[in-house]
MARGUBA-825979 format. One line per 3 residues: for each residue x, y, z of C-alpha. Coordinates in steps of 0.001 Angstrom, whole numbers. Last residue first. Layout:
// MARGUBA-825979
X/Y/Z ~ ...
// end
This chain:
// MARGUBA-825979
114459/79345/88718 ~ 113142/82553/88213 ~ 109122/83661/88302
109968/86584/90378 ~ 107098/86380/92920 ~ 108756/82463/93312
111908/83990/93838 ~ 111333/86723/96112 ~ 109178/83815/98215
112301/81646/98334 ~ 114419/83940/99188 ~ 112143/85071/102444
112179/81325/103105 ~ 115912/80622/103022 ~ 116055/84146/105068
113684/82670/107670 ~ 114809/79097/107859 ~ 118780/80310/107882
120822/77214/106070 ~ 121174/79870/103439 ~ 122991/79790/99913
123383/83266/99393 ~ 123072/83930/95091 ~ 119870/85743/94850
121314/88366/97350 ~ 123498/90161/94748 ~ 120647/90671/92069
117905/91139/94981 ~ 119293/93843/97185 ~ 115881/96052/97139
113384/92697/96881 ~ 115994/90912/99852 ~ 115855/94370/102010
112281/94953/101358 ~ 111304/91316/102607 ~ 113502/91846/105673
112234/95274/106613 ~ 108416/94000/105498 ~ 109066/90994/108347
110896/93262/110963 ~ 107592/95698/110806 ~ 105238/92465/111298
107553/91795/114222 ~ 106761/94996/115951 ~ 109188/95938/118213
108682/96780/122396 ~ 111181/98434/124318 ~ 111357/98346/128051
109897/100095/131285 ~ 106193/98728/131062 ~ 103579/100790/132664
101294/100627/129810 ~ 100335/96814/130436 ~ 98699/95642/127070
102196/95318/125494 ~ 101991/96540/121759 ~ 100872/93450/119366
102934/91069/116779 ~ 106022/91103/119330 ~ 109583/91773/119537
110270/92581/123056 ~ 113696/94022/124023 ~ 116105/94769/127052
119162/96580/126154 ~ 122432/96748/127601 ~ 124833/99478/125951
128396/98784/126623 ~ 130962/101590/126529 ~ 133412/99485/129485
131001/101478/131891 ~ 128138/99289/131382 ~ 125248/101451/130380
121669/100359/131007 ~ 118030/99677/129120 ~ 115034/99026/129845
113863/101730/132704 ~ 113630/99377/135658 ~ 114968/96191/134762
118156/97435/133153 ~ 118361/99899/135640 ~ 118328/97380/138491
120798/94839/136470 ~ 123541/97524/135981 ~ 123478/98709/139641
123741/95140/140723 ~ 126486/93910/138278 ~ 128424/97200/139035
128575/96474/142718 ~ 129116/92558/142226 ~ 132129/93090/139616
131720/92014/136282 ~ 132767/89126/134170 ~ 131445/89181/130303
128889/87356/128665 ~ 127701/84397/131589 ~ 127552/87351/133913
124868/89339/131806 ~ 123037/86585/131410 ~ 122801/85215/134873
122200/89071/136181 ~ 119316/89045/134505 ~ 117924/85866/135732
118739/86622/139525 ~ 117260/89990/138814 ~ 114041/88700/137272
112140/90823/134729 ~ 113224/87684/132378 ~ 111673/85044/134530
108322/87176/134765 ~ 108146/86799/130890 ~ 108055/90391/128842
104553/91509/127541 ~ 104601/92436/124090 ~ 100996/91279/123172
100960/88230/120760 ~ 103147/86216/118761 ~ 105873/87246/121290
109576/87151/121249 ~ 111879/88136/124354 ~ 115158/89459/123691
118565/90942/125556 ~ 120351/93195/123680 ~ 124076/93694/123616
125032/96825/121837 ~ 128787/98056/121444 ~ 128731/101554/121555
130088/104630/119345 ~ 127597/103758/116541 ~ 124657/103501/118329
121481/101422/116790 ~ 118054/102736/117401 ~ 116726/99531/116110
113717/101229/114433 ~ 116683/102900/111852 ~ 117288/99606/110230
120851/99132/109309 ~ 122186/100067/106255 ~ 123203/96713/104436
126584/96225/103277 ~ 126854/93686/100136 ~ 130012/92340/98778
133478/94336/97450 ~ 135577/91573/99249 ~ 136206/94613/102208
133104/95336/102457 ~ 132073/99322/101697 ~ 130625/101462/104650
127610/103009/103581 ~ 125840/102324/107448 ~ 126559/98751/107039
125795/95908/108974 ~ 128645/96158/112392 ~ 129529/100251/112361
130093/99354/116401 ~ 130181/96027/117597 ~ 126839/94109/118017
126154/91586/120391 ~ 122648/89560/120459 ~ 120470/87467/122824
117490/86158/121959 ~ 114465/83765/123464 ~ 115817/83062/126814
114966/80106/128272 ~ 114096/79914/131421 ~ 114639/78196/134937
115938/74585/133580 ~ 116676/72890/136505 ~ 119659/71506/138381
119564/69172/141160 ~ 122556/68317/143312 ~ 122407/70862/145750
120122/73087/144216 ~ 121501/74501/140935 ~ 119603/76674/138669
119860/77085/134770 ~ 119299/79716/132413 ~ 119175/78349/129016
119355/80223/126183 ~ 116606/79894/123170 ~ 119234/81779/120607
122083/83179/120341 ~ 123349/85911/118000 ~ 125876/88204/116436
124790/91536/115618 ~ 125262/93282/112439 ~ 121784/94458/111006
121429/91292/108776 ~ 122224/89205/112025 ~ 119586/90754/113993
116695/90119/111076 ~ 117576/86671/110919 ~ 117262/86198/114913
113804/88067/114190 ~ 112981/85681/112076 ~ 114037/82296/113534
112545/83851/116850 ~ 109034/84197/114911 ~ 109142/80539/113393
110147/78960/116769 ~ 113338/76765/116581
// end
């Protein structure tokens, strides 16, 4: 996996979503199939998922979610996510109905009407609402702001999502310490706390 989609994947998950990574979108001809994209992220997120004060149920650690996300707390969030080490400029693939549409029908059925009004918004302004209280969301995380200022979507700063995740482990450090993480960015991020630490 790609160093700066293993972090921001580990940066989804600690504010509540659920997660996919480098999805396949493929297209059938006949009898050939081809890869048409990959899609970096995808994430679902339930409502009051991560934190927000709430206590956990075995008494273990709730993380407030990052405000940047924009998070809503009536909706259930699905994001769709492109990662850049570089400008935030979202693939042609992605920006593509057929594409779109691919994803969103491969999470949930929807009729053809709705799918087509939800996939024009999305593409046009970003983000949509599916009327089962769904907020669709199309994201760049990137390490620069897109070059292009006529884009319709929301761009993130990865270097922001790395000093969020580094603050979180240094703030949250005596309970964190003991996660065991198969994670390559968290295992890392722990790692590096430890090391500044001098622990063993």
């Amino acid at each position: 996996m790609d160093t700066a989609v293993a972090l921001v994947r580990s940066y989804l998950q600690t504010n509540g979503f659920f997660t996919v990574t480098e999805y396949p979108i493929l297209e059938s001809i006949g009898l050939t199939t081809r890869n048409v994209t990959d899609v970096d992220v995808l994430a679902l997120r339930f409502p009051g998922a991560g934190g927000f004060g709430s206590e956990s149920p075995t008494g273990g650690l709730r993380i407030e979610p990052d405000l940047e996300l924009d998070l809503s707390e009536s909706q259930i969030e699905f994001i769709i996510g492109e990662v850049k080490e570089g400008a935030a400029e979202m693939n042609k693939a992605a920006r593509d109905p057929a594409v779109v549409a691919a994803v969103l029908c491969r999470f949930g059925a929807m009729e053809s009407e709705v799918e087509d009004e939800l996939v024009k918004e999305l593409i046009e302004t970003g983000v949509a609402f599916h009327p089962a209280g769904i907020r669709l969301r199309q994201l760049v995380f990137a390490t620069k702001p897109p070059t292009d200022r006529r884009y319709a979507y929301r761009w993130m700063d990865i270097g922001h999502i790395a000093e969020w995740m580094t603050d979180q482990v240094r703030q949250h450090w005596d309970q964190i310490k003991t996660v065991q993480s198969k994670d390559p960015a968290l295992s890392f991020l722990l790692l590096f706390e430890k090391a500044r630490r001098g622990e063993s």
